[in-house]
C-alpha positions as MATLAB code, in Angstrom:
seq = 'XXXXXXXXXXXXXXXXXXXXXXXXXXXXXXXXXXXXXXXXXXXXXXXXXXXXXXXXXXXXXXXXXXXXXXXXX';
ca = [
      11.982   44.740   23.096;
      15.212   44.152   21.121;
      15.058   45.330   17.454;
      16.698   43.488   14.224;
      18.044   45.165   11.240;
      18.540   42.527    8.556;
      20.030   44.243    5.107;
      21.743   40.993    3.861;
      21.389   38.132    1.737;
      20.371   34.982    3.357;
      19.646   31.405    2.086;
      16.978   29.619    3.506;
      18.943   27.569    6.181;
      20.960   30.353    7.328;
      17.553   32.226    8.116;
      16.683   29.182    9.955;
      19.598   29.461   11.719;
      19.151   33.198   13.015;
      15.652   32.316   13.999;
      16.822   29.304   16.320;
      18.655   32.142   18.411;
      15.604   34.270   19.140;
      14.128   33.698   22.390;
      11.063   31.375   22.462;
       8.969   34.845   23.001;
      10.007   35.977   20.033;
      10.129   33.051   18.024;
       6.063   32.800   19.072;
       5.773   36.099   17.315;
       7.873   35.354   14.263;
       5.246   31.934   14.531;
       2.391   34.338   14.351;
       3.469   37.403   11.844;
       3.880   33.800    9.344;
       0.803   32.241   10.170;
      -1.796   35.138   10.027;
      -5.149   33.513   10.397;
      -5.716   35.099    6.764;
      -4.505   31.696    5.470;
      -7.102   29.781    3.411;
      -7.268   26.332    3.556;
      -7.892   25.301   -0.084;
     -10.940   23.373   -1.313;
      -8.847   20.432   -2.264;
      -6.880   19.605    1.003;
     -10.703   19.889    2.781;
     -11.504   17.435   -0.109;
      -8.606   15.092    1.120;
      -9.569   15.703    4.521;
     -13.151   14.783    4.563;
     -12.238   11.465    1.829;
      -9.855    9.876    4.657;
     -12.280   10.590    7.623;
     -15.308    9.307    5.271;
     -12.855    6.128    4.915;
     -11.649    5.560    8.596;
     -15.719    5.878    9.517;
     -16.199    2.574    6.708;
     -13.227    0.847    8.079;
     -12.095    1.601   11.677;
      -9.627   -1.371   11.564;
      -7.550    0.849    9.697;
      -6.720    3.167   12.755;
      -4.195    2.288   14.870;
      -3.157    2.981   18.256;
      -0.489    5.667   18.712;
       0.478    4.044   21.544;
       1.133    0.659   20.342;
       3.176    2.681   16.731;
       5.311    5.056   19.242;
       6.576    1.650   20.940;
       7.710    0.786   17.720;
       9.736    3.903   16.898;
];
């Protein structure tokens, strides 16, 4: 395993930038030390959530196919 030693000042796109040269291994693990699964969805996105399904089951017409909206892309 190759080891880092970052002692600098970065902005935000320049980090991106160092991180699009890691191997995809390694980017998987930078993916995972981010997104712990102690994340906690909060109360009002689950609100939002459960509003738009609640609305989609009232009014299926409002769907539409991915297929048909990728053609037009």
């Amino acid at each position: 395993m190759e080891s880092v030693n970052v002692n600098i000042n970065l902005t935000v796109d320049q980090l991106i930038q160092a991180v699009k040269q890691l191997s995809p291994e390694d980017k998987l693990k930078l993916n995972d030390a981010i997104w712990d699964e102690s994340y906690v969805v909060p109360e009002w996105h689950k609100q939002i959530v459960r509003a738009r399904i609640k609305e989609v089951d009232s009014n299926p017409d409002l769907l539409l196919d991915w297929d048909e909206v990728s053609e037009s892309l």
